[in-house]
N, C-alpha and C positions, 0 to 999 in steps of 0.2 A: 790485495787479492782476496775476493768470497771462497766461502766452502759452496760445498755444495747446496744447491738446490737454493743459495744466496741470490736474492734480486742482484742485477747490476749497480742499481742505483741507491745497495744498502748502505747506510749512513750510521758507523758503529756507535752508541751514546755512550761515547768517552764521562764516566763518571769526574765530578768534578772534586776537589779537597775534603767538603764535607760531606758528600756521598762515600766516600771512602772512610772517612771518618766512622760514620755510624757502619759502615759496612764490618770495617777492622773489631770494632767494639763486639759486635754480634756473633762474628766469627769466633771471635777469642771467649765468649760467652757458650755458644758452640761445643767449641774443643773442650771446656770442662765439661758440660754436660755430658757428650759423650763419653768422657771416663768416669762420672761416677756411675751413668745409668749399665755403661758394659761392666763393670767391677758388681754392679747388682744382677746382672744378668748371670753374671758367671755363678755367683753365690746359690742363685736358682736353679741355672741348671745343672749344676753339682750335686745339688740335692735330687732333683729329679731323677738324675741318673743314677744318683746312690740306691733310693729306694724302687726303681723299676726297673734300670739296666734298659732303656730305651730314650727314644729320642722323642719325647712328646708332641702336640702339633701346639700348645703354649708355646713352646721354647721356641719352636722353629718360627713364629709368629713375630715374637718379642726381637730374634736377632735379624728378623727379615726386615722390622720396623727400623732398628739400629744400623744395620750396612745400608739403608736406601739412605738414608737422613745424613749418615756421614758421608757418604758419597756425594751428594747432592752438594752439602757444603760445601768437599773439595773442587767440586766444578766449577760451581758456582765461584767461588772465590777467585780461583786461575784465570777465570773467565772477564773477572772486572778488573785483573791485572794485565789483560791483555794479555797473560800466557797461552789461553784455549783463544782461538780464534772461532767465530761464530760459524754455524753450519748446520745443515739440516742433524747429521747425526747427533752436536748437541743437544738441540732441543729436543731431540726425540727422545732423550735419553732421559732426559730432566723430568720431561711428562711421565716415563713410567718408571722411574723414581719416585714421585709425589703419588702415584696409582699405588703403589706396593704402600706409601705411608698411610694413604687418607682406608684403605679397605681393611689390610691387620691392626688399625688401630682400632677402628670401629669392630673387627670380629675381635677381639679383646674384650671391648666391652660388654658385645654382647656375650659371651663365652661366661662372662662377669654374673651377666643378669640368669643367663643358663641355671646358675646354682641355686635361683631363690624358685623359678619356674617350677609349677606341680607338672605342669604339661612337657612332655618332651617338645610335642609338636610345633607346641606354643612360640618356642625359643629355635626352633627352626624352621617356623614361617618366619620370624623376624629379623633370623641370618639370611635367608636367601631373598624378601624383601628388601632390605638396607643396600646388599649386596647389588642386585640388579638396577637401584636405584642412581645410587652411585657409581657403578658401570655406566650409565647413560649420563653420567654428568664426565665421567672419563674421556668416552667416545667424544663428546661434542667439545671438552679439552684437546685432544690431538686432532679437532678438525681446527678449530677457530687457532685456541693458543700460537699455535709451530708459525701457520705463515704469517700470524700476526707477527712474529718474534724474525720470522723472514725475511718481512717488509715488502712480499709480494704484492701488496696495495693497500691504500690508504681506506677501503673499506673492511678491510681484514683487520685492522690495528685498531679501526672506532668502535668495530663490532666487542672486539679484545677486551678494550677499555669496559665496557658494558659489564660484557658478561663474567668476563673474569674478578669479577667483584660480588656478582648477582652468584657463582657459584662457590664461593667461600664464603655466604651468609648461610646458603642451602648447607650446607658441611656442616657451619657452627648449628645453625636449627637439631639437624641432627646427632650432633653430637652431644647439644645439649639436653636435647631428649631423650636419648638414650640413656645420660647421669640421671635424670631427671626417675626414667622412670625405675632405676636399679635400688635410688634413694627411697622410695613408693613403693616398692617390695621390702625391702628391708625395714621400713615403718610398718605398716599393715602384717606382712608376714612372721617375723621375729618378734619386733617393740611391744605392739601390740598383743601377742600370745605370751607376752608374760620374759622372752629373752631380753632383758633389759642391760644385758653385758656387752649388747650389740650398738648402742647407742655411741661408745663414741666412733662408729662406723658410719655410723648414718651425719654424726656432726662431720666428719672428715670428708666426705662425697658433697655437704653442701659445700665445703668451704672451698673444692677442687674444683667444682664447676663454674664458680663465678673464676675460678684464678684461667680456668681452660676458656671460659670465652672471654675473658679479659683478653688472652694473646690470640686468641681469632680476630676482637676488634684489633689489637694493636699491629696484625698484618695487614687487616684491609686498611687502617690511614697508614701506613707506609706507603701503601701503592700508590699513593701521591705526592711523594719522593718524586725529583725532577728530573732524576734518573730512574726510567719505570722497568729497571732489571734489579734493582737493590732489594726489594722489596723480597726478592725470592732467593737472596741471602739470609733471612728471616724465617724460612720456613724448613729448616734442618733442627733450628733451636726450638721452634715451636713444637715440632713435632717428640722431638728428643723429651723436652719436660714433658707433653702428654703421656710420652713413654716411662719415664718415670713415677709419673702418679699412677699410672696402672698396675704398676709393679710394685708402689709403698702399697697403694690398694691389697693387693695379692696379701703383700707382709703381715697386714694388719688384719686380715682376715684369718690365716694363720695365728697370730699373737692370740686374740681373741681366743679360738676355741682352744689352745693352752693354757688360760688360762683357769686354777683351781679354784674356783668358788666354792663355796660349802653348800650350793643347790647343784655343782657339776660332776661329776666322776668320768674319770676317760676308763671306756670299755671295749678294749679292742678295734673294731671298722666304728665305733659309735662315740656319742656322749651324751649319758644319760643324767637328765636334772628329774629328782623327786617333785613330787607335786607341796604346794604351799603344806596344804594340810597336815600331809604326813611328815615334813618337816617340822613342822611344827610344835610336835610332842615325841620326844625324841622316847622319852624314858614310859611311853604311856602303855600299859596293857596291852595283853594281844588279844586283838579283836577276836568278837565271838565266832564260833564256825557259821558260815553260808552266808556272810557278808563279803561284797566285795571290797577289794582292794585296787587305786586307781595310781597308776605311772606313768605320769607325761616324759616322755622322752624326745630329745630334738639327736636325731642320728643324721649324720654326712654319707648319703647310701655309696653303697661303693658300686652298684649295678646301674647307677644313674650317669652313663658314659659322658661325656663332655669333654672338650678340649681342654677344658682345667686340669691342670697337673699343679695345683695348691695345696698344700697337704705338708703333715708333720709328723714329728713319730710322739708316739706317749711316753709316758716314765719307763715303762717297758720294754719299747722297741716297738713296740707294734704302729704300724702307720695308721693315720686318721688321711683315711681321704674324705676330701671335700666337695666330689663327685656329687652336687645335687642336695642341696640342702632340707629337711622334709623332718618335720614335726608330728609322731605317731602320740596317738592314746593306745596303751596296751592295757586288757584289764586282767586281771589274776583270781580269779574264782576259785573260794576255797570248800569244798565239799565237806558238811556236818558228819556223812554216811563212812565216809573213812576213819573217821575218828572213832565213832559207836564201832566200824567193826573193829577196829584195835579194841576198843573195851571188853566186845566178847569173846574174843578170842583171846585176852590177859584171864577176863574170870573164868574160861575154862579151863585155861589149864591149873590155876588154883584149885579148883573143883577137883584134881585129880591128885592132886599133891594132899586134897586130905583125904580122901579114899585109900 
């Protein structure tokens, strides 16, 4: 008996021992992930709500990625045990399952790239392009995908074959440019201005992105699996690890600016690093008057809104947000004229004390 909207003539692809095989494997691969990444989520959003007593749109992001992904799996799985019986509501469900995974992953990352941006604008022409792009790779998923997976006709299934291949390479392009260009921010902006604390940041996003399209390739050669449903047992786990390195991401962004160097001090919304020079003579005279004095500061603005809810507290309590990452020169101009009138106004009043 079909569900609905089922061709007459569907022919379900009874996976066979070792379709199930690697299917089982994945699955149970899966299920861990799922609980370490929710046990990390939880730890995040704990924090979050400790320090702002709200529900950030980070958090809501990260658990939207995690309930699509596990769900998906458990579909998926009942599904090639022959528990869920095939039907248009499944597939339909499955497509916007994967819609909720492939769009909060990527607004994650870019959320990511948000913090290095001088530009507001910048970082939200490149949310709402990504966004729209991937919307129309969505839409033409729920046209082709569903009757392909229907069996409404053998031109609906070759077209499938095609394009559903052709549009998880457009994903990984994107996704890998996205790492790509967050790692090119954090080079140029931080490394290069002298934050060199930031590096093992920039080593860790290269090392993520070859492991994130590493499992982009290893879903497209699944998909030629002899059972062409197995493959999308594979995409709960994939998705779940991306979801975890964006969140070790988060951690280590965090670690990082807790971290006390002897050029760092945490100040309150800030953390200011002295510049080389003045470092570098700690015990040395104080400068003449109407010289100036120069202090490179990298501050985590807290007026730079974003989706980021990244942030930790200092030795004191006070949170560091990480709302926008921004590199100021402050300069401290000391005026000669205040000093002279302290002097004349000391030898006046001696003047009077010997009268």
């Amino acid at each position: 008996m079909t569900g609905f909207l089922v061709s007459p003539g569907y022919h379900a692809p009874a996976p066979d021992p070792d379709d199930m095989y690697i299917a089982s494997i994945v699955w149970g691969f899966c299920i861990a992930s799922s609980i370490f990444t929710a046990v990390k989520a939880i730890q995040q959003s704990s924090t979050s709500w400790k320090r702002s007593r709200r529900v950030s749109p980070y958090i809501v992001m990260v658990w939207l990625e995690w309930l699509a992904s596990v769900l998906m799996g458990i579909f998926c799985w009942f599904f090639l045990r022959g528990t869920i019986k095939p039907s248009f509501q499944l597939f339909f469900s499955l497509v916007c399952m994967w819609v909720v995974q492939i769009q909060m992953l990527t607004q994650i990352i870019i959320n990511r790239i948000s913090l290095l941006s001088v530009r507001r604008s910048v970082a939200t022409r490149l949310k709402w392009t990504v966004a729209v792009i991937l919307g129309l790779i969505n839409i033409s998923v729920f046209v082709i995908w569903i009757p392909a997976r229907l069996q409404i006709s053998e031109t609906w299934i070759h077209v499938n074959e095609i394009w559903d291949r052709a549009e998880k390479v457009v994903f990984a392009l994107i996704d890998g440019s996205l790492n790509a260009y967050f790692i090119y921010l954090v080079r140029t902006k931080l490394i290069e201005n002298g934050l060199t604390k930031y590096m093992p940041l920039f080593w860790f996003n290269i090392m993520m992105i070859f492991i994130s399209l590493s499992l982009d390739i290893i879903l497209i050669g699944m998909m030629s699996l002899r059972n062409g449903f197995v493959y999308v047992q594979f995409h709960p786990l994939v998705y779940l690890v991306k979801l975890h390195i964006e969140m070790n991401n988060a951690d280590l962004i965090v670690k990082i600016v807790k971290v006390s160097n002897r050029d760092n001090q945490v100040q309150g919304y800030g953390m200011n690093r002295t510049s080389e020079a003045h470092r570098s003579q700690p015990d040395a005279p104080q400068e003449p008057a109407g010289k100036h004095k120069h202090r490179v500061r990298e501050r985590f603005s807290a007026d730079a809104k974003t989706y980021a809810e990244i942030s930790s507290d200092g030795p004191n309590g006070e949170p560091i947000v990480l709302n926008g990452i921004q590199k100021t020169v402050s300069t401290t101009v000391t005026s000669k004229w205040c000093e002279d009138d302290e002097m004349v106004s000391e030898s006046s009043s001696t003047r009077q004390l010997k009268t």
